[in-house]
C-alpha positions in Angstrom: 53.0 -51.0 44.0 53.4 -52.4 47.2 54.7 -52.7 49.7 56.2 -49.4 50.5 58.9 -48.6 53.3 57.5 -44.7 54.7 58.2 -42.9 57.9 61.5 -43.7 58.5 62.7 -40.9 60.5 66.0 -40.9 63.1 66.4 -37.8 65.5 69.4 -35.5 64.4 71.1 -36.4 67.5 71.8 -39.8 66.3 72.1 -39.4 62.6 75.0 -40.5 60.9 75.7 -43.4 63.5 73.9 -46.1 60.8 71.1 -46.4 62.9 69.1 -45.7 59.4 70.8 -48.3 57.7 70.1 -50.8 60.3 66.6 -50.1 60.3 66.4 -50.3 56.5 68.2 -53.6 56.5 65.3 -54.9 59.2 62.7 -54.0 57.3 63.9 -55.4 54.1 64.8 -58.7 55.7 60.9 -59.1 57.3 59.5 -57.9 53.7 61.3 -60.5 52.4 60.0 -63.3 54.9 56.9 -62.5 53.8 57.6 -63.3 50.6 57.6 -59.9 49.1 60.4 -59.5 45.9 60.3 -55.5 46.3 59.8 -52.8 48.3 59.0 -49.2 47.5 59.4 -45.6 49.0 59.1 -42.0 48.0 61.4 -39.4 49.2 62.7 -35.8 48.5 65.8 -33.6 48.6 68.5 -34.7 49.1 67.1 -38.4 50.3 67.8 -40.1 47.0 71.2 -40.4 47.2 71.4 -41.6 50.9 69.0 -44.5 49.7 71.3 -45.3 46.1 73.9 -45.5 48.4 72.1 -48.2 50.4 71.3 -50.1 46.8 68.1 -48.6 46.2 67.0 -47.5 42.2 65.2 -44.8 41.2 61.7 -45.5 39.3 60.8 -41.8 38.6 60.3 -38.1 39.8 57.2 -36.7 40.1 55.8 -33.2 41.8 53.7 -33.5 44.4 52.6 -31.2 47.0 54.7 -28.6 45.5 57.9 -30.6 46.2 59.8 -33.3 43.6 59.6 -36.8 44.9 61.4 -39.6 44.0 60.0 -43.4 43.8 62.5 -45.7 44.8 62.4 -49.6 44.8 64.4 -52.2 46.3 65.1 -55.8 44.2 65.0 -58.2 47.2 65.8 -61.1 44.8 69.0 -59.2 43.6 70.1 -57.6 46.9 69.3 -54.2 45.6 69.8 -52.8 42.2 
């Protein structure tokens, strides 16, 4: 599985201003140049949703580190799901 999208991280101070998103939809756009047709992450808590919302799909859950994770993918050639 690759390539995978980690370390995404925006400083509470400017959450919730899309600045997330916009990074998202960079990254997608340059995997896709590269002639990637998917792109993966792992996430936890309450993540998930956030990234479903942003057209992401869930592969599975798994435990690791003592923590559920979820494995996420993103279908370039669709536009998400």
């Amino acid at each position: 599985m690759t390539p995978w999208l980690a370390m995404l991280f925006v400083a509470p101070e400017y959450r919730d201003e899309g600045i997330g998103a916009a990074l998202i939809r960079v990254v997608l756009g340059r995997t896709q140049a590269l002639g990637f047709s998917r792109l993966n992450l792992y996430t936890s808590g309450d993540l998930p949703r956030y990234y479903e919302k942003l057209g992401w799909s869930i592969d599975e859950r798994v435990q690791y580190l003592g923590k559920e994770r979820t494995i996420m993918h993103y279908d370039l050639a669709s536009g998400g799901q």
